[in-house]
Phi, psi and omega in degrees: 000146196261121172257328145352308233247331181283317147325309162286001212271123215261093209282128162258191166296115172286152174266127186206164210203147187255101176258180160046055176294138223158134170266155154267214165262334181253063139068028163243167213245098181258165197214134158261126174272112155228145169255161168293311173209153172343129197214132212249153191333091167323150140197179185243149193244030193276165175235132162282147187268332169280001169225016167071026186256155160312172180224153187294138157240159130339308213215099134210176249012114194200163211245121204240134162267159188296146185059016184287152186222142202229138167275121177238131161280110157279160186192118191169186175312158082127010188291330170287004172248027185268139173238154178344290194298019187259314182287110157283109179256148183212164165212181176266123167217000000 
Protein backbone atom coordinates (compact mmCIF):
# COMPACT_ATOMS: atom_id res chain seq x y z
CA UNK A 1 0.00 0.00 0.00
CA UNK A 2 1.27 3.15 -0.99
CA UNK A 3 0.85 5.34 2.28
CA UNK A 4 2.72 8.48 0.56
CA UNK A 5 0.40 9.32 -1.46
CA UNK A 6 -2.51 9.32 1.67
CA UNK A 7 -0.22 11.22 3.76
CA UNK A 8 0.36 13.99 1.30
CA UNK A 9 -3.59 14.16 0.61
CA UNK A 10 -4.57 18.01 1.24
CA UNK A 11 -8.15 17.74 3.45
CA UNK A 12 -10.48 20.68 3.54
CA UNK A 13 -12.87 21.18 6.53
CA UNK A 14 -16.15 19.10 6.59
CA UNK A 15 -19.37 20.40 7.14
CA UNK A 16 -20.40 17.44 8.70
CA UNK A 17 -24.26 17.10 10.06
CA UNK A 18 -26.51 15.36 12.11
CA UNK A 19 -30.29 14.15 10.56
CA UNK A 20 -33.01 12.01 11.19
CA UNK A 21 -32.70 12.07 15.09
CA UNK A 22 -34.91 9.22 16.34
CA UNK A 23 -35.16 6.61 19.43
CA UNK A 24 -35.67 3.53 19.03
CA UNK A 25 -37.96 1.47 21.67
CA UNK A 26 -35.54 0.36 24.17
CA UNK A 27 -34.10 4.34 24.71
CA UNK A 28 -31.28 3.83 22.18
CA UNK A 29 -30.52 6.81 19.95
CA UNK A 30 -30.11 6.69 15.88
CA UNK A 31 -28.75 9.62 14.46
CA UNK A 32 -27.83 10.10 10.31
CA UNK A 33 -24.14 11.72 9.54
CA UNK A 34 -23.32 13.38 6.48
CA UNK A 35 -20.61 15.55 5.03
CA UNK A 36 -20.26 18.20 2.53
CA UNK A 37 -16.44 16.55 1.26
CA UNK A 38 -14.62 13.71 2.40
CA UNK A 39 -14.41 13.77 5.92
CA UNK A 40 -11.29 11.15 7.34
CA UNK A 41 -12.45 9.78 10.95
CA UNK A 42 -15.63 11.13 11.75
CA UNK A 43 -16.31 10.49 15.33
CA UNK A 44 -18.39 11.91 18.13
CA UNK A 45 -17.07 13.24 21.67
CA UNK A 46 -20.12 13.25 23.92
CA UNK A 47 -19.58 11.96 27.58
CA UNK A 48 -22.69 11.03 30.01
CA UNK A 49 -22.40 13.48 32.63
CA UNK A 50 -23.78 11.56 34.92
CA UNK A 51 -21.42 8.99 35.13
CA UNK A 52 -18.76 10.47 33.37
CA UNK A 53 -18.52 7.09 30.86
CA UNK A 54 -18.18 7.13 27.21
CA UNK A 55 -21.48 6.65 25.64
CA UNK A 56 -21.72 3.13 23.01
CA UNK A 57 -21.45 3.90 19.41
CA UNK A 58 -22.13 1.62 16.38
CA UNK A 59 -19.75 3.29 14.41
CA UNK A 60 -17.27 5.40 15.05
CA UNK A 61 -14.37 7.02 13.50
CA UNK A 62 -15.03 6.28 10.05
CA UNK A 63 -14.45 7.85 7.20
CA UNK A 64 -17.66 9.60 5.08
CA UNK A 65 -17.33 10.24 1.20
CA UNK A 66 -19.32 13.49 0.21
CA UNK A 67 -23.30 13.46 0.47
CA UNK A 68 -22.45 10.04 1.89
CA UNK A 69 -24.97 9.24 4.83
CA UNK A 70 -24.06 6.71 7.72
CA UNK A 71 -26.52 5.55 10.37
CA UNK A 72 -25.14 5.63 13.86
CA UNK A 73 -26.88 3.89 17.03
CA UNK A 74 -25.98 5.36 20.36
CA UNK A 75 -26.48 3.39 23.37
CA UNK A 76 -25.88 3.18 26.66
CA UNK A 77 -26.48 4.56 30.45
CA UNK A 78 -28.18 7.58 30.37
CA UNK A 79 -28.46 7.62 26.13
CA UNK A 80 -32.31 8.32 26.15
CA UNK A 81 -31.61 11.90 27.54
CA UNK A 82 -29.51 12.59 24.94
CA UNK A 83 -30.73 16.00 22.38
CA UNK A 84 -29.64 16.85 19.07
CA UNK A 85 -27.62 19.79 20.53
CA UNK A 86 -25.42 17.67 22.58
CA UNK A 87 -23.96 15.80 20.17
CA UNK A 88 -20.48 16.54 18.95
CA UNK A 89 -18.74 15.50 15.51
CA UNK A 90 -15.24 16.47 15.01
CA UNK A 91 -12.68 14.78 12.21
CA UNK A 92 -9.16 14.66 11.02
CA UNK A 93 -8.63 17.35 7.68
Amino acid sequence: MRTDVFRNLELISPQLSVSNFSRGSDGQLLVTVTSDVFAHAVHFTMIDPATEDDFLYSDNYFDLLPKEQRIIVISGPGSELIQKKNIHLSSIY
